[in-house]
C-alpha positions, 0 to 999 in steps of 0.5 A: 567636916570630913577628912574627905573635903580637905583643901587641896592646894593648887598646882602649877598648870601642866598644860600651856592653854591657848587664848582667843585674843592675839599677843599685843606688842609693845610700841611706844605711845606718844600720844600719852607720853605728850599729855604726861609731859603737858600735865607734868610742865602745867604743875611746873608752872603752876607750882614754882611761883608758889614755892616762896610761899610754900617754904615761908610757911614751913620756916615759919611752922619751924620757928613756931615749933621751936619757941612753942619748944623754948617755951615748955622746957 
């Protein structure tokens, strides 16, 4: 490559250029803020008559480790 073609790195823009599309203003939207809280309390619901079992699982995986443990040393 020639000395001429170097890269030259990219400067911030002297000039503010216009948009075609109007500026959007914020505004809460409920509709998706009410199917978040919907998912939200079905996974709730779904998920807190599994805990029992969920964490009879983990304790069991926890005393499975720790005689698997006992039993190497």
């Amino acid at each position: 490559m020639s000395e001429s073609a170097e890269i030259e790195e990219p400067s911030a823009p002297r000039k503010v250029l216009r948009t075609v599309t109007p500026g959007s203003k914020t505004r809460p939207d409920m509709e998706m803020d009410s199917i978040g809280w919907a998912l939200f309390l079905g996974l709730v619901v779904l998920l807190v008559p599994l805990l029992p079992f969920i964490a009879i699982v983990w304790g069991l995986s926890k005393a499975l480790d720790f005689l698997a443990r006992q039993r190497g040393e």
